[in-house]
N, C-alpha and C positions, 0 to 999 in steps of 0.2 A: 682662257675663257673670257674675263672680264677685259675691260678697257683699260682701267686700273689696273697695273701689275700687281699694284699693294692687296686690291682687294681680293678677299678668301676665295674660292670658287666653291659652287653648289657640291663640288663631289667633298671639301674641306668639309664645310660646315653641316653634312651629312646629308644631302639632297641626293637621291636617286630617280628618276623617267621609273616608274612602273609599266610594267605590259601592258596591254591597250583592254585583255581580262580580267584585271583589278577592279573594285570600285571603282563607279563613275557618278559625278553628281549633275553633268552636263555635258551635250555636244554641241560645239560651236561651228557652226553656218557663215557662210558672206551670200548675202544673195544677191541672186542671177542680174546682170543688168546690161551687161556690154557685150553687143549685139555680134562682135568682131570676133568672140570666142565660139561662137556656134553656127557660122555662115550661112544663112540660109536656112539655118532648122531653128530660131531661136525659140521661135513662140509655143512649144510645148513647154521649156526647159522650167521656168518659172511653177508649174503645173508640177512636175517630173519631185520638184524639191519641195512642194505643199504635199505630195504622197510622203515623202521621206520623213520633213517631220511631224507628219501624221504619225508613222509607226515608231520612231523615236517616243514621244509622249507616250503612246503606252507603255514605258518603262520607265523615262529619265526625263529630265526637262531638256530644252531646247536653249541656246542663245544664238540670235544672231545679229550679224555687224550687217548694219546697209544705212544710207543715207536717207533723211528724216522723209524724203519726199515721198521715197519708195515703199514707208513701212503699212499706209493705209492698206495698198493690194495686197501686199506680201500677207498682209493679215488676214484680208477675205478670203484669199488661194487656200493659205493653211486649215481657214475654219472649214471651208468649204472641202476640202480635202478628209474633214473630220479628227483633226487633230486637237487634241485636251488643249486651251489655250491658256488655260490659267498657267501649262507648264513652259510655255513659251514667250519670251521676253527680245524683245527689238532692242538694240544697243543703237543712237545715232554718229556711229563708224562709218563712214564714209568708203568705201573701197574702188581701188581701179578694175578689180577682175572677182570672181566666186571661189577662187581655189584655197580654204582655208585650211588646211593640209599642211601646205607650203607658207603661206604668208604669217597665220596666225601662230602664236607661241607654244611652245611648244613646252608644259608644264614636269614641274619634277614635285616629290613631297618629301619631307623629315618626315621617319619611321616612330624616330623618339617622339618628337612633338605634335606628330600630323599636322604640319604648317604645310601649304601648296605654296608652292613660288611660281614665279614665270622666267623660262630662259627667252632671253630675243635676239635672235641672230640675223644677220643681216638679209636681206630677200635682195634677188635680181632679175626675176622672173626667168627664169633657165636659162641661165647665161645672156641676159639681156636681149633675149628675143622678142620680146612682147613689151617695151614701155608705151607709156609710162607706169611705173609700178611706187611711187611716193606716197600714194595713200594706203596701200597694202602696205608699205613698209611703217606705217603709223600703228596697225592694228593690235599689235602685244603691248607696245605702251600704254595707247587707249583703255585695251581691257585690263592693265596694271590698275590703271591710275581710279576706273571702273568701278575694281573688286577689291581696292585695295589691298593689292598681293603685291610682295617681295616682286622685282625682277632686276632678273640679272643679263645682262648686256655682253652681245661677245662682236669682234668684226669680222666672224668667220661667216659665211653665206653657206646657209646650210636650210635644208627644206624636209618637212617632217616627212614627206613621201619617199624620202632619200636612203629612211634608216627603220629600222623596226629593232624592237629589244624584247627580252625575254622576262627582264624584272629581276633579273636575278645577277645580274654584272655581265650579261653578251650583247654587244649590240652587232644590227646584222645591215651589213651594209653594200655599194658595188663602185668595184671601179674607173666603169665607164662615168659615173656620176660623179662622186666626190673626188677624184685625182682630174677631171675636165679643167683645162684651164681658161674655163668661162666661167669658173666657180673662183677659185682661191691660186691663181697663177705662184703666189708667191710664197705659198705653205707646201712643202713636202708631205708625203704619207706619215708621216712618225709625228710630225708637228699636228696634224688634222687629227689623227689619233689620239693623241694628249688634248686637243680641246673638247674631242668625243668625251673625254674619261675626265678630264674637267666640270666639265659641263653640265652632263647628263649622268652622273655617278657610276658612270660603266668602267668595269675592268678590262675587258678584252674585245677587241672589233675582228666580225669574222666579215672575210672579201669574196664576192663572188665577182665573177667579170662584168659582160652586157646586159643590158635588158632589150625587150623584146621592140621589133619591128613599127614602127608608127608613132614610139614615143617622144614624145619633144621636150620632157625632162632629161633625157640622156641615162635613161636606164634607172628610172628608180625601183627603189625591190619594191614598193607595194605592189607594182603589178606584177612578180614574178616568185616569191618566196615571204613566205611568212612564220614567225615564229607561233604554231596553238599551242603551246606550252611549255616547260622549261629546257624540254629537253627532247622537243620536238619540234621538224618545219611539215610543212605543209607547200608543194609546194606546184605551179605551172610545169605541165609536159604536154609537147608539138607532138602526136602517134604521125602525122604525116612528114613523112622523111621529105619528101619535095618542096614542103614549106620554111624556107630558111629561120623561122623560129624556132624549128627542131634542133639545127643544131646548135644556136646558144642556150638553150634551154638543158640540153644533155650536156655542155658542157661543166652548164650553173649546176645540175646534178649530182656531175661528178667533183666539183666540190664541196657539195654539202656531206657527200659520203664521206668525204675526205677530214672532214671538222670531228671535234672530240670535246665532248663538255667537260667540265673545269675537275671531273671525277673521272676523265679519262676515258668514255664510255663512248662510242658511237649516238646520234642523233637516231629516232624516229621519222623517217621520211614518208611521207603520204603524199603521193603522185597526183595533182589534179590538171585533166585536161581543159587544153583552150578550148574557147567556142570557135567555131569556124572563122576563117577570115571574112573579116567587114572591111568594106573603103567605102568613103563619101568622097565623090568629084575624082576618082583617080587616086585618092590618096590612103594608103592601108590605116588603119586607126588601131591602138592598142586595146583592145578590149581583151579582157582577161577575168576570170574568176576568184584569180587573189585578192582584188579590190574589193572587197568585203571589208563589212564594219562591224567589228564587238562592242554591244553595248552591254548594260545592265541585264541579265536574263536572256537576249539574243543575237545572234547575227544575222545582220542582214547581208543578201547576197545580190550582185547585181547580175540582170538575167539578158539575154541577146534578142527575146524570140527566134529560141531554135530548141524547139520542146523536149526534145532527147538531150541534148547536152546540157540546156537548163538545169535540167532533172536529176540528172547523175550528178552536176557543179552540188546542187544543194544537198543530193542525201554525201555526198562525200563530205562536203563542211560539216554537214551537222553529223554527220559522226566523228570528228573532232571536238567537237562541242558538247558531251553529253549533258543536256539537263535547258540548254538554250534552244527558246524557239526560232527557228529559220524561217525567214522573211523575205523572200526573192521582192525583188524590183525590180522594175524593167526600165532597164535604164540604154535601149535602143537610139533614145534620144542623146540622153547624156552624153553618150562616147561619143558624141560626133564632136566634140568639146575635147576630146582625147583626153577624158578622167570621166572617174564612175565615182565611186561610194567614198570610199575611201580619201579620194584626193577632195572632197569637197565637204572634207568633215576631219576638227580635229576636239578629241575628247580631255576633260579635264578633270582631272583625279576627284574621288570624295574623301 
């Protein structure tokens, strides 16, 4: 995990990644500014993320990273959006892109101590598709050096939309994404395993294969399976056989069937369907109902404008979630950006 052989790693000195259902005392934002990620549709997007952390504040504070120039609007957006501002705080982090999922750190805590640390691993924007990516790779230090938090450094490239954990020592991950060698050419699965479990204080990595159609991370699980509890996924299904997301999606299925928690027991599986296929310009876009975000008391759910299946995405979350208000968002715009909720937010333990 570290750069330092000598030095301990997070899972040594008792650092574990909590579930994303844990306490939270904030979620962290990069906001919107480069025009390149959203061709042609930019000028809601800005708009799209002052709703978000509108409803964020009625639960939890807000941080986010953007450069100093940008924070005057991003301010009037949010107010104007009606979001609590005393709970929102502009950071002057500078970023190449919004994706704070992936760029931003990816936090773990001591159970004994409740100390938060920060892990930083290397960013390359999905296999060097998108540079320049050098100020996104500044963002976890920044917020280190910030919040005055522990961080710990690793040279693995690894993106927090890549993995989802349970809290409990599983992490869930795929291997079209982390075994790509536009990621880690020169680590094996067993070596990338040990810096999961280094790392992020997990015991066991469970593998599913592909992720779905349109995505330009190479298959990361948030848009396709999710851990809602310890011993439960939640997870995307294709009903239309003729859409080739059917069958990597039954395939990802039938390995979840296949998994067994650390007591030997089969998984709880809860089937959620896709929204209908979307393309912008010819090109299919990942839009997907797992990208959903737990916060303090809710989840919010990203919505397609397609009122039925909206509909049914959110009462099937939120009954997973009993006791969390569900918060759809229309995030039509967003996915043209190929990420919704999830990819553009990463939460930091309380």
């Amino acid at each position: 995990m570290s750069k330092s052989a000598s030095a301990p790693s997070p899972a040594k000195l008792g650092f574990r990644m909590p579930a994303e259902w844990e306490p939270q005392v904030a979620i962290w934002l990069s906001w919107p500014h480069k025009y390149a990620s959203w061709p042609g549709q930019f000028r809601p997007v800005p708009y799209t993320f002052a709703k978000i952390v509108a409803a964020i504040t009625r639960f939890q504070e807000v941080r986010i990273n953007a450069a100093a120039r940008l924070h005057a609007r991003a301010r009037r957006l949010c107010a104007a959006a009606g979001a609590e501002m005393a709970k929102v705080t502009f950071y002057d982090h500078p970023t190449n892109d919004a994706w704070c999922r992936d760029h931003g750190p990816i936090f773990v805590k001591h159970d004994r101590t409740g100390e938060v640390a920060l892990t930083d691993w290397r960013y390359n924007a999905w296999g060097d598709k998108y540079p320049p990516y050098d100020l996104d790779n500044e963002i976890p230090p920044s917020i280190g050096r910030k919040l005055k938090l522990r961080r710990f450094e690793s040279d693995m490239v690894l993106e927090g939309g890549s993995i989802d954990v349970n809290g409990r020592g599983l992490l869930l991950t795929s291997e079209q994404c982390l075994l790509n060698k536009n990621r880690n050419p020169h680590l094996s699965r067993e070596q990338i395993e040990a810096n999961l479990r280094a790392g992020l204080g997990v015991k066991t990595i469970l593998w599913v294969g592909d992720g779905i159609l349109g995505d330009d991370t190479d298959g990361h699980i948030d848009d396709i399976t999710r851990f809602y509890k310890p011993d439960g996924f939640i997870t995307a299904v294709e009903p239309n056989r003729r859409d080739p997301n059917h069958r990597i999606l039954e395939e990802n299925l039938e390995r979840l069937r296949g998994f067994r928690t650390p007591a030997g027991k089969k998984f709880e599986i809860v089937k959620l369907p896709m929204p209908k296929p979307m393309a912008f310009q010819g090109q299919r876009v990942p839009a997907s109902y797992a990208n959903f975000l737990i916060i303090n008391g809710a989840v919010l759910v990203p919505t397609f404008r397609q009122k039925r299946r909206d509909a049914e995405a959110c009462a099937i979350i939120g009954g997973c979630f009993p006791g969390r208000e569900v918060i759809p968002i229309d995030c039509y715009h967003l996915i043209w950006g190929l990420g919704t909720l999830h990819c553009i937010s990463q939460q930091q333990p309380a």
